[in-house]
BADOKE-75070 format. One line per 10 residues: number of its first residue (from 0); their letters; for each residue x, y, z of C-alpha. Coordinates in steps of 0.2 Angstrom, whole numbers, plus 5000, padded with zeros to 4 digits. Layout:
NUM) a) X/Y/Z  ...
//
This chain:
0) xxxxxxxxxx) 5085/5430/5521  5076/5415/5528  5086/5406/5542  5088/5387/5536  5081/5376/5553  5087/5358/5556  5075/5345/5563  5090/5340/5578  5076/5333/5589  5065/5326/5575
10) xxxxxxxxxx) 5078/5317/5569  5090/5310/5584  5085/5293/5581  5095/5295/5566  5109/5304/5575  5109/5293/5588  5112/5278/5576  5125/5285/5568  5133/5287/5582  5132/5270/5588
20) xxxxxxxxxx) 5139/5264/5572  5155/5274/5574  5157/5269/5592  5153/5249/5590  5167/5252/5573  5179/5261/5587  5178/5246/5600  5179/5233/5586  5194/5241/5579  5202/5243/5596
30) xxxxxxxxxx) 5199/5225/5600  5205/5218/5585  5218/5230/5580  5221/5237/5596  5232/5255/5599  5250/5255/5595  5260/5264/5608  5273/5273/5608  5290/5267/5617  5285/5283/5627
40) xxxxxxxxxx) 5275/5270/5635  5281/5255/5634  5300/5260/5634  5311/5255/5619  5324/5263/5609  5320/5275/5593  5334/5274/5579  5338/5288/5566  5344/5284/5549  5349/5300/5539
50) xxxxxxxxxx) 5357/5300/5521  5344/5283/5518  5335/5290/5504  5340/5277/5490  5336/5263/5503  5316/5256/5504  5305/5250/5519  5308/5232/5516  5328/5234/5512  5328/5243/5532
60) xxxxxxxxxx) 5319/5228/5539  5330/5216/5531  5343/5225/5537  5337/5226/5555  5335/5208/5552  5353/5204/5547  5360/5217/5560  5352/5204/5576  5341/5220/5580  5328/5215/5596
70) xxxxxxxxxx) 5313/5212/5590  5315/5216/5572  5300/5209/5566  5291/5219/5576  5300/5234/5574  5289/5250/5569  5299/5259/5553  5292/5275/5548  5302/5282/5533  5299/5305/5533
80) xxxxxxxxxx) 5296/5314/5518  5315/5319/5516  5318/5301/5515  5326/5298/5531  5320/5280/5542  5315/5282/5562  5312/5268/5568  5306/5261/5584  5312/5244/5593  5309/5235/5610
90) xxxxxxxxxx) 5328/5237/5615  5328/5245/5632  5347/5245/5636  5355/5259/5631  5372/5252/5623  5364/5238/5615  5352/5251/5605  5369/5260/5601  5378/5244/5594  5361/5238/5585
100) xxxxxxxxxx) 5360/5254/5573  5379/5253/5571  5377/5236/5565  5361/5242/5554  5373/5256/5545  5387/5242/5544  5374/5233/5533  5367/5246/5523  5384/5254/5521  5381/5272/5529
110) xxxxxxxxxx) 5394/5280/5540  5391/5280/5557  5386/5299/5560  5372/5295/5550  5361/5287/5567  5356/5294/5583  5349/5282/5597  5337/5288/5609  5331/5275/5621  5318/5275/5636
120) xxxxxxxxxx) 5318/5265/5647  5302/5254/5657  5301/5265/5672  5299/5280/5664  5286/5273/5650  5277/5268/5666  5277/5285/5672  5271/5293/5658  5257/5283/5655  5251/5285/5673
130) xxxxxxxxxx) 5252/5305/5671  5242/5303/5654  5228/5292/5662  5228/5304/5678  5228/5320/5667  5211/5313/5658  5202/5306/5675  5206/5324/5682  5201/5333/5667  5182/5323/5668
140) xxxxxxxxxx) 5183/5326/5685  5185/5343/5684  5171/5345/5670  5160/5337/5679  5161/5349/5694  5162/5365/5682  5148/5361/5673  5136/5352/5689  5137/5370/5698  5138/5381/5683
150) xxxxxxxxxx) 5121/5372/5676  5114/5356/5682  5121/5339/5684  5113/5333/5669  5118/5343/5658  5136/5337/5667  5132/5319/5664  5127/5321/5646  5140/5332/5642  5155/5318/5647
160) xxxxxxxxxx) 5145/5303/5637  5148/5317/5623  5167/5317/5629  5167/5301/5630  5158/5297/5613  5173/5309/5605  5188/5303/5613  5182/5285/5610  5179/5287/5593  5197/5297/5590
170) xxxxxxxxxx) 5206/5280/5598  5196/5269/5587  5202/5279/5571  5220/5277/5577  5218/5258/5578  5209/5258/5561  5224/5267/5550  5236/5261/5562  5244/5280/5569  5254/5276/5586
180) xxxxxxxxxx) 5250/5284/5601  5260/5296/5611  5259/5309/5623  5258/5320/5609  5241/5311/5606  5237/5312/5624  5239/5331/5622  5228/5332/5605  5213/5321/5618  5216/5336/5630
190) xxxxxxxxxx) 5213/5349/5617  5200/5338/5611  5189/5339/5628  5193/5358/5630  5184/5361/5611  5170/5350/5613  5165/5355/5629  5165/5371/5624  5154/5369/5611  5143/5360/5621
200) xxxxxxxxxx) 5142/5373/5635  5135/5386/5623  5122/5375/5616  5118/5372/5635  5118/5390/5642  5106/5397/5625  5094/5380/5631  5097/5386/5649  5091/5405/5644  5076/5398/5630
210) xxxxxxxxxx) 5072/5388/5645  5069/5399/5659  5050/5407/5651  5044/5391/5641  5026/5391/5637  5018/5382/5620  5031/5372/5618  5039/5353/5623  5057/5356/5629  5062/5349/5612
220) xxxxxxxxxx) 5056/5360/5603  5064/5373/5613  5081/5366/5613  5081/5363/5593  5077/5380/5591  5092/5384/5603  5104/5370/5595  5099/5382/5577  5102/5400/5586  5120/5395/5589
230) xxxxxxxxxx) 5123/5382/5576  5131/5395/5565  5141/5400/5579  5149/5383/5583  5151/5380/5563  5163/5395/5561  5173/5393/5579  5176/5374/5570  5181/5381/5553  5191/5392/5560
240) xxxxxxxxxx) 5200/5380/5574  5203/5366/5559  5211/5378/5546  5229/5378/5554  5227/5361/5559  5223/5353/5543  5239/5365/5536  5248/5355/5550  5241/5338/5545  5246/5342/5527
250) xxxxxxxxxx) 5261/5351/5528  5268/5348/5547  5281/5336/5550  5280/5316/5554  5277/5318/5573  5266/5333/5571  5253/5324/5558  5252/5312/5573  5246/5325/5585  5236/5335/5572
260) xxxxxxxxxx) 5228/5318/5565  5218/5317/5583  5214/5333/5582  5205/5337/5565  5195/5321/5568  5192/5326/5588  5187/5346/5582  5174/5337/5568  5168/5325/5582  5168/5339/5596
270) xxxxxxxxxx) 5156/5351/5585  5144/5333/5581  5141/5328/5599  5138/5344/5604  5121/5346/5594  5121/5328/5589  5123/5318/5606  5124/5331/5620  5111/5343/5618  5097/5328/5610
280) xxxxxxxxxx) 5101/5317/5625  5100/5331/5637  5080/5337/5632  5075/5317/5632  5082/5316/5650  5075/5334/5656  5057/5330/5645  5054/5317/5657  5051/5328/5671  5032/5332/5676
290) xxxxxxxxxx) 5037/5351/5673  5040/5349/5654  5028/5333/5652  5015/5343/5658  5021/5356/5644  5023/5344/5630  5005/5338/5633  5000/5356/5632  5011/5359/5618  5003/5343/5609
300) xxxxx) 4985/5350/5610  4988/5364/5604  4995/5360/5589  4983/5345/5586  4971/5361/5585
//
C-alpha cells in the first residue's frame, strides 16, 4: 500500500495563515471578552443550592437579587445536570456569604440544609494565581533548557512559539464560550505543554536523524518527509489521548468539563503545531544557514534537470 505524503513545507504559507487567524481571534476574544476567573483567584464565596430543580436560572438571580446578595448582577450561576445551582459571588466575608444563601433559601422557600458556603478569601486567590503563573514560567523555562542541550537552541525556540501558539489559542477559546478559569485549567495548560512538546520532540529527533547524512535535498524537503514518517505516529498517541477525555467532556461532571474542555482543544492544538508551526518554522530558520542553502541550490539543479 502506497504511503499517503503531505506537502507540510509546500504548503505552510497556508498553515501559517491559519494560524494566524486563530491567534488574532484568540487576542481579540481576550481583549473584548476577556477570561473569567475563578474566585480561586480573585477570592469570593461559591453557594450550593440542592433540591433547586423546579427553580430556573433567571428565578435564582432574582432571588439573589431580593436576598441583598454582593454583587448579584454579577454573580456567575451555573445550574448541574442534576438540577442543583453553584453559584459564585464577590462576598469575601465568611458570615456574610453564610447569612446571603440563608436569605436566598428564605426566598425560594428551601430549608436551610439545602446550601453549603465555601468562601475564599483575597489573600489566598493571590497566592494561587502567583503559583499558577510561576508553574508556567518554570515550565517554559525548563523546556527550553531540555530541549537547547538535548538538540539545538532552535529547535528550543521554535518549539515554545508552538507552546505558545497552543496555550494562547486555549485562553482565547475560554473567553469565546465564556468557560471560567481555575486551577483546574491551569492544570489542563500543564498537561497541555507536556503533550505538545512531546509531539514536537519526535518530529525534531526523526529531522535530527534524516538530517545528519543530507545529500540531494533542501532541508525542507528532508523534514516534510520526516513530519510524514511519524505523522501516523503522532495521529494515534492524539486519538488515543482524546478518547477518555472527550468521555469526560461528555459525561464528566460540571468542574471536570472545565478541565477537560482545555484539554481536548489543547491535545488537537498540540498534535497541529507540532507539524503545522514547529517543525515548518524550524526548516525556514535552519534553511538559512550556508550549509543547507548550499544544499537547496544543489537540490534545485538537480531537479531543474
Amino acid at each position: 500500500m502506497r504511503r499517503i505524503t503531505i506537502d507540510f513545507m509546500g504548503n505552510k504559507k497556508y498553515l501559517f495563515a491559519f494560524s494566524a487567524a486563530l491567534v488574532v481571534i484568540s487576542i481579540a476574544a481576550l481583549l473584548v471578552r476577556g477570561l473569567m476567573f475563578g474566585i480561586e483567584f480573585q477570592g469570593g464565596s461559591v453557594m450550593t443550592f440542592t433540591g433547586t430543580a423546579d427553580v430556573s436560572v433567571e428565578r435564582m438571580r432574582e432571588a439573589l437579587d431580593e436576598a441583598g446578595v454582593a454583587g448579584a448582577g454579577a454573580a456567575v450561576i451555573q445550574q448541574t445536570d442534576e438540577g442543583d445551582f453553584i453559584v459564585r459571588t464577590s462576598e469575601q466575608d465568611a458570615d456574610a456569604a453564610s447569612l446571603q444563601a440563608q436569605a436566598v433559601l428564605g426566598v425560594l422557600g428551601l430549608p436551610d440544609q439545602d446550601a453549603s458556603v465555601t468562601t475564599i478569601g483575597p489573600g489566598w486567590g493571590a497566592n494561587v494565581t502567583n503559583a499558577a503563573l510561576i508553574a508556567l514560567a518554570v515550565s517554559i523555562i525548563a523546556i527550553i533548557g531540555y530541549v537547547s542541550i538535548r538538540f539545538e537552541y532552535k529547535m528550543s525556540l521554535t518549539a515554545v512559539v508552538a507552546l505558545a501558539h497552543d496555550v494562547l489559542i486555549v485562553l482565547g477559546f475560554y473567553a469565546l464560550v465564556g468557560h471560567e478559569v481555575t486551577p483546574n485549567t491551569v492544570a489542563a495548560l500543564l498537561t497541555i505543554l507536556g503533550y505538545s512538546l512531546y509531539d514536537t520532540v519526535v518530529v525534531f529527533h526523526r529531522i535530527r536523524e534524516n538530517g545528519q547524512n543530507l545529500v540531494r535535498r533542501s532541508f525542507q524537503q528532508m523534514a516534510n518527509d520526516s513530519i510524514n514518517q511519524v505523522l501516523a505516529r503522532s495521529i494515534n498517541t492524539t486519538l488515543t489521548s482524546l478518547i477518555p477525555v472527550v468521555c469526560l467532556l461528555a459525561f464528566g461532571g460540571s468542574t471536570l468539563k472545565d478541565f477537560a474542555f482545555a484539554l481536548v482543544v489543547g491535545l488537537t492544538l498540540g498534535a497541529y503545531s507540532s507539524v503545522g508551526v514547529a517543525a515548518p518554522l524550524y526548516a525556514l530558520w535552519k534553511e538559512r544557514e550556508p550549509r543547507f542553502q548550499a544544499l537547496k541550490r544543489k537540490a534545485e539543479a538537480h531537479a531543474a534537470k
